[in-house]
C-alpha positions as CSV (number, residue, x, y, z in Angstrom):
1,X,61.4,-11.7,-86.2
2,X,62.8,-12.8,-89.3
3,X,66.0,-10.9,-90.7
4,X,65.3,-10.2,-94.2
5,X,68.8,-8.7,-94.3
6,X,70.8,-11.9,-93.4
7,X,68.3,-13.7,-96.5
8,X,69.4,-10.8,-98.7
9,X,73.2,-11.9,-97.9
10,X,72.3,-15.6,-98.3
11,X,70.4,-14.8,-101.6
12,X,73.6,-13.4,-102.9
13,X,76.5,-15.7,-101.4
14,X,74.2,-19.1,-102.9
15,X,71.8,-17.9,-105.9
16,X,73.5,-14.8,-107.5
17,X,77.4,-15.0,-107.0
18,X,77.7,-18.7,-107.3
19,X,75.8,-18.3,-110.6
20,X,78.8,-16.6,-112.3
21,X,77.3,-12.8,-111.8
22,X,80.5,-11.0,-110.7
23,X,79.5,-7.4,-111.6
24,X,79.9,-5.2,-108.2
25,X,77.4,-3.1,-109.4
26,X,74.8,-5.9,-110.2
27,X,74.8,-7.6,-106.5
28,X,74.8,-3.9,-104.7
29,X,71.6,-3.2,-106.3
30,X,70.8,-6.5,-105.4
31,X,72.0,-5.8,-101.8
32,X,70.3,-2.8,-101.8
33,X,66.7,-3.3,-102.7
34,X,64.7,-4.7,-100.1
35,X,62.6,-8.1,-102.1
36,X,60.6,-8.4,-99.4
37,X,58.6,-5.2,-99.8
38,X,57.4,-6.5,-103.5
39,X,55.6,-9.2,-103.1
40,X,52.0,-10.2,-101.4
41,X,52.6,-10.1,-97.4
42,X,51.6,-14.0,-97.3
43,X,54.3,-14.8,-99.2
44,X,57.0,-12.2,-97.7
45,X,58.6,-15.6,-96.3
46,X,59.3,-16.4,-99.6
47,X,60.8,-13.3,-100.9
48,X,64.5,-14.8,-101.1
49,X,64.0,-17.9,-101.9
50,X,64.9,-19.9,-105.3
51,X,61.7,-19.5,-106.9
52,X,59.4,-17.6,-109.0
53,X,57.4,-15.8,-106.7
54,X,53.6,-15.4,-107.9
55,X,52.4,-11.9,-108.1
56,X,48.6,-12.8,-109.3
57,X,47.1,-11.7,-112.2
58,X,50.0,-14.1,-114.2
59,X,52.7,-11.6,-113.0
60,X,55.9,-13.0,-111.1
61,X,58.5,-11.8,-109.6
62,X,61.3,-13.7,-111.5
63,X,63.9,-16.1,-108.6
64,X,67.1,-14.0,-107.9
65,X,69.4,-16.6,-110.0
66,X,67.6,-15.7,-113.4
67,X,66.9,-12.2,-112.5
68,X,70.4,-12.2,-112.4
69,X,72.0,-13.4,-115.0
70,X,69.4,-11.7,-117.5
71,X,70.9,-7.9,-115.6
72,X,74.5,-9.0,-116.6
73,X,73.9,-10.0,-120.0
74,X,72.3,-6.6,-120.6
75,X,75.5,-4.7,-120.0
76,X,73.4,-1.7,-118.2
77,X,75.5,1.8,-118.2
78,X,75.1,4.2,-115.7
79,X,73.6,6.3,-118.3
80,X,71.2,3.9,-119.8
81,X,67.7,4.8,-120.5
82,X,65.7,1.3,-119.7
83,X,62.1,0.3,-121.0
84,X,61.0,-2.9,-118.6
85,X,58.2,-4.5,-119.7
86,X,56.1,-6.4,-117.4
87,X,57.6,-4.8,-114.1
88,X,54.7,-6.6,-112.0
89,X,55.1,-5.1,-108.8
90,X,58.3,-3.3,-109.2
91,X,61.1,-5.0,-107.9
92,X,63.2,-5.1,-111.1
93,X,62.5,-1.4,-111.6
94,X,63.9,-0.7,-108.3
95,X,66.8,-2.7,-108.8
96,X,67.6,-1.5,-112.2
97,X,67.0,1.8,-111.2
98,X,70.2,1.2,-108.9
99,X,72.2,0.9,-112.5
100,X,70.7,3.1,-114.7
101,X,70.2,6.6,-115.6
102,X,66.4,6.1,-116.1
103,X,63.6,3.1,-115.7
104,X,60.3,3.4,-117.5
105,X,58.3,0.3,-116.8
106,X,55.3,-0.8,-118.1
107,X,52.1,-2.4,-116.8
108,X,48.4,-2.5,-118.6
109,X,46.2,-2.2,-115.9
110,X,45.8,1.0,-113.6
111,X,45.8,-1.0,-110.6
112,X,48.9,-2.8,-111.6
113,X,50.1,0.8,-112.5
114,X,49.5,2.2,-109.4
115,X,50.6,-0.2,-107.2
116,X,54.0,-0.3,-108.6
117,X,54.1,3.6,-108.1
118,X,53.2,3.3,-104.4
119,X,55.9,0.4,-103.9
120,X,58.6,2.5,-105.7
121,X,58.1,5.8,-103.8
122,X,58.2,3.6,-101.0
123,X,61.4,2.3,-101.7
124,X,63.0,5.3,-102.3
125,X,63.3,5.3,-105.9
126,X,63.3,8.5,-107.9
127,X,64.6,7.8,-111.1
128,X,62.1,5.4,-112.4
129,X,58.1,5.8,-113.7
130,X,55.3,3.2,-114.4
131,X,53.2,4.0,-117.4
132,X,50.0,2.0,-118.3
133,X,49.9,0.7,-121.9
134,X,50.1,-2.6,-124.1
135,X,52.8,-4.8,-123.4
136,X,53.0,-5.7,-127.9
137,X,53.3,-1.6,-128.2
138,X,56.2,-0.9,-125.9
139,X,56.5,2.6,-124.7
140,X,57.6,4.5,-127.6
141,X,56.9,7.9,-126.6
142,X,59.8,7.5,-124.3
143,X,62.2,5.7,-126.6
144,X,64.4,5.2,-127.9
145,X,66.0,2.9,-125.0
146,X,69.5,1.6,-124.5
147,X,67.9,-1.5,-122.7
148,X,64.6,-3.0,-123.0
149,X,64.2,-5.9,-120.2
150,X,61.4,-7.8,-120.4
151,X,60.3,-9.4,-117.2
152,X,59.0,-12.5,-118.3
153,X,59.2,-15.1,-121.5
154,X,57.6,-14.9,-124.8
155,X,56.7,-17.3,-127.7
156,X,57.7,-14.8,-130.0
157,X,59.3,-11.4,-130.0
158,X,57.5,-8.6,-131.3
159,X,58.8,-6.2,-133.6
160,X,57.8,-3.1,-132.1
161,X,60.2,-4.2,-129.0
162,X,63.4,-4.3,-132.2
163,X,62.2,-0.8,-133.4
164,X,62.5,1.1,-129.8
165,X,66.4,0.3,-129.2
166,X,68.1,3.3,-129.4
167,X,71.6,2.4,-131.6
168,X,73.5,-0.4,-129.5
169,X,70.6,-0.8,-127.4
170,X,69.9,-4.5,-126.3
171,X,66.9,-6.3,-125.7
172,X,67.2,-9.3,-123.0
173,X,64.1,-11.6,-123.3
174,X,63.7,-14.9,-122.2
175,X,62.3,-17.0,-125.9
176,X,60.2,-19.9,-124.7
177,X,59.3,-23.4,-126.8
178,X,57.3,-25.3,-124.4
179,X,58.7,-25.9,-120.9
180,X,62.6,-24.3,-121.5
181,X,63.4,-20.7,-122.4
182,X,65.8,-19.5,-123.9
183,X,67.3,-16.0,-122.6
184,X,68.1,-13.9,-125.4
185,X,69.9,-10.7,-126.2
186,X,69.0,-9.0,-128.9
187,X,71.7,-6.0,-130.1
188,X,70.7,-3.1,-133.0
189,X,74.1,-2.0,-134.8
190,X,73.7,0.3,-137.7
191,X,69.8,-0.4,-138.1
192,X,71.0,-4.0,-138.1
193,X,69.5,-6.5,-135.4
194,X,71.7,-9.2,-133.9
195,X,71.2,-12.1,-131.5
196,X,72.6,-14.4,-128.9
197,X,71.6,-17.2,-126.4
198,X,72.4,-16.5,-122.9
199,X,71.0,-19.6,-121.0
200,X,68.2,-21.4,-120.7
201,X,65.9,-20.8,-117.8
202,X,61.9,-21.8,-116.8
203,X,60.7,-18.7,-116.7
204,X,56.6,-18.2,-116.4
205,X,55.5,-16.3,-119.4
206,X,54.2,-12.8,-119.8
207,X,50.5,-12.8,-119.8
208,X,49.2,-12.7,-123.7
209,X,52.7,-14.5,-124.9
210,X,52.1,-17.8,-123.9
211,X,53.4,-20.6,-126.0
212,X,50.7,-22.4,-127.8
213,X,50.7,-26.3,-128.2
214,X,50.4,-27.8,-131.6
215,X,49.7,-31.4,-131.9
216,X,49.7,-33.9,-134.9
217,X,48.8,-37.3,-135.8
């Protein structure tokens, strides 16, 4: 039988710490989700390995390394209220959840919706809720948000995402131009919006925010 507990050790020792993510906090949330409950059982087998694991539908679950890196640039308080949009099946709600005061993720389809729900309670998590709407519209009946994590890249960054951080609230997205994305963080102060590159990842994009080839002679 394979021990998914030994591959959640491995995953940390050789994708997560040796990728400059020291927080304590960040790899026992990591420790303490199970990734093998969140994806398709054909592909449980590859649940801790160094890819992006695909959900369907255009969702992914993003490889530990990024997933990562993107949680320790966000700074996440224990008191945080978090938005993540595009939570596929779950997993990053569940390991979030671990960090924050809150999670309200956000799927568009009922199914999707649903599914996540069922995988959640499973898990144990009580401090998180999936809510079906538009990705571009954000969930702003339950902002503002201290963190908005979005769980997959974008060729551009909408504005409604800017308007829902709560004052010092930050925004990690993965930016992408072709092939390479660039993580960003995004930080309102005073009304004012600030940014910085991270790193740059591959990262699959959201479905609807795909980056769009131009061509010229």
């Amino acid at each position: 039988m394979f021990d998914f507990a030994a591959a959640r050790e491995t995953m940390l020792d050789c994708q997560i710490r040796t990728n400059d993510v020291t927080d304590y906090d960040i790899q026992a949330a990591f420790k303490a989700v199970p990734r093998e409950c969140f994806v398709p059982k054909s592909k449980t087998a590859l649940a801790y390995s160094d890819v992006h694991i695909d959900l369907g539908e255009g969702r992914y679950m993003l490889r530990p390394r990024d997933f990562a890196k993107m949680l320790d640039s966000a700074d996440i308080a224990s008191t945080d209220i978090i938005l993540n949009i595009g939570c596929g099946r779950g997993y990053s709600v569940a390991v979030m959840a671990q960090l924050a005061e809150t999670v309200v993720a956000l799927e568009q389809s009922e199914e999707a919706v649903e599914r996540a729900t069922a995988l959640l309670a499973q898990c144990g998590t009580n401090n998180a809720a999936v809510v079906q709407g538009d990705y571009r519209a954000g969930a702003p009946e339950h902002g503002p948000f201290d963190v908005i994590f979005v769980g997959g890249s974008v060729a551009s960054v909408p504005e409604t995402w800017r308007d829902q951080l709560a004052n010092n609230g930050r925004l990690i997205v993965a930016v992408n131009d072709g092939p390479i994305s660039r993580v960003k963080v995004f930080k309102k102060s005073n009304d004012k919006i600030g940014e910085r590159t991270v790193f740059d990842a591959n990262i699959p994009a959201l479905p609807g925010f795909e980056h769009k080839q131009t061509f010229s002679l």
